[in-house]
C-alpha positions in Angstrom: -61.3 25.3 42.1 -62.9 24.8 45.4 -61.4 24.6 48.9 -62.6 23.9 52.2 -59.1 25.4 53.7 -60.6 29.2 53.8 -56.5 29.6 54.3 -55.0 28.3 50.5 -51.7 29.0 51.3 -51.3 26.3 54.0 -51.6 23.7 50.9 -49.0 25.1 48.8 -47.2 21.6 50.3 -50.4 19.5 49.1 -49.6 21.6 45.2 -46.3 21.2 44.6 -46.3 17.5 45.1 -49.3 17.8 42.6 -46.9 19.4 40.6 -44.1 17.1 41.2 -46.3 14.0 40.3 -47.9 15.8 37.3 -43.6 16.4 35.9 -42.8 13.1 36.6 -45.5 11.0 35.5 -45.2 8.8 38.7 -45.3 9.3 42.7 -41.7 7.9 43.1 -40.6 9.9 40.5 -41.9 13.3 42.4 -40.7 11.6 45.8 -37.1 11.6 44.5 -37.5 15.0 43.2 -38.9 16.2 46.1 -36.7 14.4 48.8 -39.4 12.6 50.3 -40.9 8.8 50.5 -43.3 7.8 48.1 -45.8 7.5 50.6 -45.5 11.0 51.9 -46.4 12.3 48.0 -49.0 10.0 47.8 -50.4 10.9 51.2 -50.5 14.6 49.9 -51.4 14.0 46.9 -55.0 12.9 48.0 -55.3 15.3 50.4 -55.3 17.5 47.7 -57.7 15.6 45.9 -60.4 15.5 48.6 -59.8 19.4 48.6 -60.4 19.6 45.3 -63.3 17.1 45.3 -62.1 15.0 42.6 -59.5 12.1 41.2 -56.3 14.2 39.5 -54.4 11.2 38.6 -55.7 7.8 37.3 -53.2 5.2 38.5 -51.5 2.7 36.2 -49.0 0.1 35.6 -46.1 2.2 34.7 -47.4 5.6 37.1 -50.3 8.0 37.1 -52.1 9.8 34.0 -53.1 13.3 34.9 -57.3 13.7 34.2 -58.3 16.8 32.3 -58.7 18.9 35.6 -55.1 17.9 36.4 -53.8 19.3 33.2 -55.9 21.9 33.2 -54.5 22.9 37.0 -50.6 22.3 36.0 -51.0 25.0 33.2 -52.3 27.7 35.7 -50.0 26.8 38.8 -46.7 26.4 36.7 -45.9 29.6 36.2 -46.9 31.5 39.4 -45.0 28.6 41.5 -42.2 29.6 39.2 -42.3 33.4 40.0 -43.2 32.1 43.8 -39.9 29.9 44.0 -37.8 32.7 42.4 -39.4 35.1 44.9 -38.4 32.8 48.7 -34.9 32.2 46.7 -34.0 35.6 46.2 -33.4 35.1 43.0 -32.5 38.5 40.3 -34.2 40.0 38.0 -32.6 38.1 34.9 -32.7 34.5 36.8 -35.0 33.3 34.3 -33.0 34.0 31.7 -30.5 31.7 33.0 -32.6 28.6 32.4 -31.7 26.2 29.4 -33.7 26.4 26.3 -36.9 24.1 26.3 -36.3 21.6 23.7 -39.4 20.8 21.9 -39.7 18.3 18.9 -43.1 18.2 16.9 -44.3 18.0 13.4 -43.2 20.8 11.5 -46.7 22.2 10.4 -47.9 21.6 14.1 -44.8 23.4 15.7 -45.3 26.6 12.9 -49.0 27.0 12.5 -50.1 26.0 16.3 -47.4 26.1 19.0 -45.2 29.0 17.9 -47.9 31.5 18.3 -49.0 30.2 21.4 -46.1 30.4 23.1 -44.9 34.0 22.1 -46.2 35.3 25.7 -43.9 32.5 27.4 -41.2 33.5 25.4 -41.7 37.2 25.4 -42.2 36.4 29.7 -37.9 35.5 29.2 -38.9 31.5 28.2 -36.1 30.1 25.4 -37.4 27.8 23.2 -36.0 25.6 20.6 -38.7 24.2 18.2 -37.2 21.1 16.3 -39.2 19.8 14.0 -38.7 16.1 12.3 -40.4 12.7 12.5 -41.6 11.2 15.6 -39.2 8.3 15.6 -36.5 10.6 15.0 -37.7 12.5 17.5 -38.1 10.1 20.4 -34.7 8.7 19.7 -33.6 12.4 20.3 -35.5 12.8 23.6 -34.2 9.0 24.5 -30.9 10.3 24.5 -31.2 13.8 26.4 -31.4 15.9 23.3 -35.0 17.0 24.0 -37.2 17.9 26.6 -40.4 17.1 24.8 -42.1 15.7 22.0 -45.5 15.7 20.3 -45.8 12.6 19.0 -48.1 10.8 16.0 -48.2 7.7 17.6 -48.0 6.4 21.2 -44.3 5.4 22.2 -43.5 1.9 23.2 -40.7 0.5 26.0 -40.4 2.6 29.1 -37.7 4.7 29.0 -40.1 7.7 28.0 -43.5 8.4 29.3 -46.6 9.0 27.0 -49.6 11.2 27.7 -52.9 11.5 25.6 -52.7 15.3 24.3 -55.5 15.1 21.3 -57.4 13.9 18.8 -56.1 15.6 15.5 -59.8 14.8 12.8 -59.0 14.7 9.4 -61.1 16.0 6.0 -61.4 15.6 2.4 -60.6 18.9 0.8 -60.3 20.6 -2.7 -60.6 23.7 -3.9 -64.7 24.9 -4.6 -64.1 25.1 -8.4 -62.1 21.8 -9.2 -64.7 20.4 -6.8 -67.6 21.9 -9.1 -65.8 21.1 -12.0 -65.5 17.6 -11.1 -69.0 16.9 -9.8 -67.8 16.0 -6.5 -70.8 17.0 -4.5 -71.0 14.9 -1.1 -74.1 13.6 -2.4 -72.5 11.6 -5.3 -69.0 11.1 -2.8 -71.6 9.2 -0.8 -73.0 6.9 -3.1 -70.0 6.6 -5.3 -67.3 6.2 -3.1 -63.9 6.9 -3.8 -64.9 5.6 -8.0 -66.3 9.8 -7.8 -62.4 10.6 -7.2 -61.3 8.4 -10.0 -60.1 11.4 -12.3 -59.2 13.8 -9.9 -55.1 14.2 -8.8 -54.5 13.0 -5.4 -51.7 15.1 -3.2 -50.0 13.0 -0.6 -47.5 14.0 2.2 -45.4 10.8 0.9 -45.2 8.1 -1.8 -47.2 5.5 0.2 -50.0 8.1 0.8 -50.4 6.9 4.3 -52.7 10.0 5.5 -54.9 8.7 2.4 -54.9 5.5 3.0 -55.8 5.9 6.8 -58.8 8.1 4.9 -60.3 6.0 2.3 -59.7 2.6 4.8 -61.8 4.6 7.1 -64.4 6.6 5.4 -64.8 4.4 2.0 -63.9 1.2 3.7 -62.2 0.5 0.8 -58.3 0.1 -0.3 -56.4 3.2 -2.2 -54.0 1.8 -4.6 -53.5 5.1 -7.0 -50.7 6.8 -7.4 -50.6 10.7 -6.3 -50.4 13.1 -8.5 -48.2 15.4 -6.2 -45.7 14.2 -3.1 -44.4 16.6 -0.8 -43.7 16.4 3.0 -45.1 19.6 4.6 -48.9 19.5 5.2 -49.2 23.0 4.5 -48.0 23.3 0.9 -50.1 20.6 0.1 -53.3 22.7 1.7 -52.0 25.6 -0.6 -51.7 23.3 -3.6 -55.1 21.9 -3.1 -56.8 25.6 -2.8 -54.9 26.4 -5.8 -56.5 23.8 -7.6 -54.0 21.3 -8.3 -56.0 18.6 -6.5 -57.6 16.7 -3.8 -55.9 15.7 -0.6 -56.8 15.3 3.1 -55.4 17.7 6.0 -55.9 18.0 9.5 -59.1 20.0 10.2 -56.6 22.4 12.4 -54.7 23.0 10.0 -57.4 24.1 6.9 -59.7 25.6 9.1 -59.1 28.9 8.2 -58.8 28.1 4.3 -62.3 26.4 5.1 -63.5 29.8 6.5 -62.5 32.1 3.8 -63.9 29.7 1.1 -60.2 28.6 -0.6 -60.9 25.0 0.2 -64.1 23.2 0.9 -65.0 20.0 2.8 -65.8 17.4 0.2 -67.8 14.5 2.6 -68.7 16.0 6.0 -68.9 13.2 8.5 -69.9 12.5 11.8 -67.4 10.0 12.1 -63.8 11.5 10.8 -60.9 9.6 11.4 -58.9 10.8 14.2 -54.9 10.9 15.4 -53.9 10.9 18.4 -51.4 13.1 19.7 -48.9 12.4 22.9 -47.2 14.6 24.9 -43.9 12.5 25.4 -41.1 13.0 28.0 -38.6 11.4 30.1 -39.7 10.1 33.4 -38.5 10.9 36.4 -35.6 14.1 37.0 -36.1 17.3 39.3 -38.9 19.3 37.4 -38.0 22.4 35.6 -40.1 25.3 35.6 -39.6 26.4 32.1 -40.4 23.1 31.0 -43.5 23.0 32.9 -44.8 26.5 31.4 -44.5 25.0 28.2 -45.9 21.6 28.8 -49.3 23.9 30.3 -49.4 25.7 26.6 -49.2 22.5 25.0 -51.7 20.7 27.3 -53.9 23.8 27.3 -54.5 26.3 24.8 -53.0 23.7 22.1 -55.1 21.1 22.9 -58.0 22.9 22.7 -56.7 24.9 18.8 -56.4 20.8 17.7 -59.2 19.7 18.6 -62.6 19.4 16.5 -65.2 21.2 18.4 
């Protein structure tokens, strides 16, 4: 971060408009929660940005996107603002404690295996959190009516009563254990030129009857249609990557969350590719509302160090 104001406290104006436009996903959004005009939060937003010597926001339609550098700068300002606000307020010891739970809806494997370690410092810091895990439309129904405060969603929302940001690419693999892999000759090699006839014999495990994490694979990969029936249905990710290491099949995970079966040899990666298919993730919340600090803390772990545990490097 670079400033030409050698003073950086005379901006804190110019950063908690950034912050107010960054929680509401829109300048008139952070006007009304800030008490000012529109233009007055747009005016300080780009002073900001020519202190910062870049774009933060890339204007739309339906508000502003935050760039990369924006997220990046919400997750580090969030929590010091916080301790800043609490600090000019007076506020005790325990104020923090006195916040509402931050409602958080995600995939199940997602919320366990990623975000639930990564916030243990928030919530050891006095952050409540209540991880609710379920599917997307579910889920956006819930934060739709007030029930939640965030969601990671699958798929990209439609309508405008919520407000969807790109969070990241999830890249998925064909994976077995090394043995029935051996055992069933399924060396890329032979995946390559045979296709998906190499996987002919070999039990498929799905996350649901329709296979729709396969299908998106062999429509993508093979460029061909799946029309087998698994072997094995079950809708948690995980048990499948433990059923597939115990041998019981092939299947095809997100790389974040076999990475470390990968490492210690339990499953293998049946047809590295350069060109994976992908899912994209979106951070989804209501627009508009007086930001909450809690919220904000959590939305910077999520836009931040979970990102960057997601994505394929």
């Amino acid at each position: 971060m670079s400033h030409k104001n050698p003073d950086v406290l005379a901006d804190l104006d110019l950063w908690r408009a950034f912050l107010a436009v960054h929680a509401a996903g829109s300048l008139s959004g952070a006007a009304h929660a800030m008490g000012l005009t529109q233009p007055a939060v747009s005016g300080r937003l780009q002073s900001l940005e020519r202190i910062v010597g870049e774009r933060l926001f890339q204007r739309t339609a339906r508000g502003v996107l935050p760039t990369a550098r924006a997220d990046e700068l919400a997750a580090r300002l969030a929590g010091p603002f916080d301790a800043l606000a609490a600090a000019l307020t007076g506020a005790s010891p325990d104020a923090e404690s006195q916040q509402p739970p931050v409602r958080l809806g995600g995939a199940a494997e997602l919320l366990g295996e990623v975000v639930a370690p990564l916030l243990a410092p928030l919530v050891a810091d006095g952050v409540r959190v209540q991880l609710v895990p379920g599917l997307t439309a579910s889920l956006l129904d819930l934060l739709r009516a007030g029930s939640l405060d965030l969601v990671v969603a699958s798929e990209r929302p439609r309508g405008r009563a919520v407000v969807a940001t790109p969070l990241v690419d999830e890249t998925f693999l064909l994976v077995a254990a090394p043995a029935l892999a051996e055992r069933a000759g399924l060396a890329a090699a032979r995946l390559t030129d045979d296709g998906p006839a190499a996987l002919r014999d070999v039990p498929l495990l799905a996350y649901a009857h329709d296979v729709p994490i396969l299908r998106r694979y062999w429509r993508h990969v093979f460029g061909a249609r799946l029309e087998r029936e698994p072997a094995m249905t079950l809708p948690d990710l995980r048990a499948l990557r433990d059923a597939a290491a115990a041998g019981a099949g092939v299947t095809v995970l997100p790389s974040h969350l076999c990475r470390d079966a990968l490492d210690r040899g339990a499953l293998v990666d049946l047809l590295p590719t350069d060109d994976p298919p992908i899912n994209t993730l979106y951070l989804v919340r209501r627009p508009g509302g007086t930001p909450r600090p809690h919220v904000e803390r959590v939305r910077g772990i999520l836009s931040g160090p979970v990102a960057a545990l997601v994505a394929d490097d």
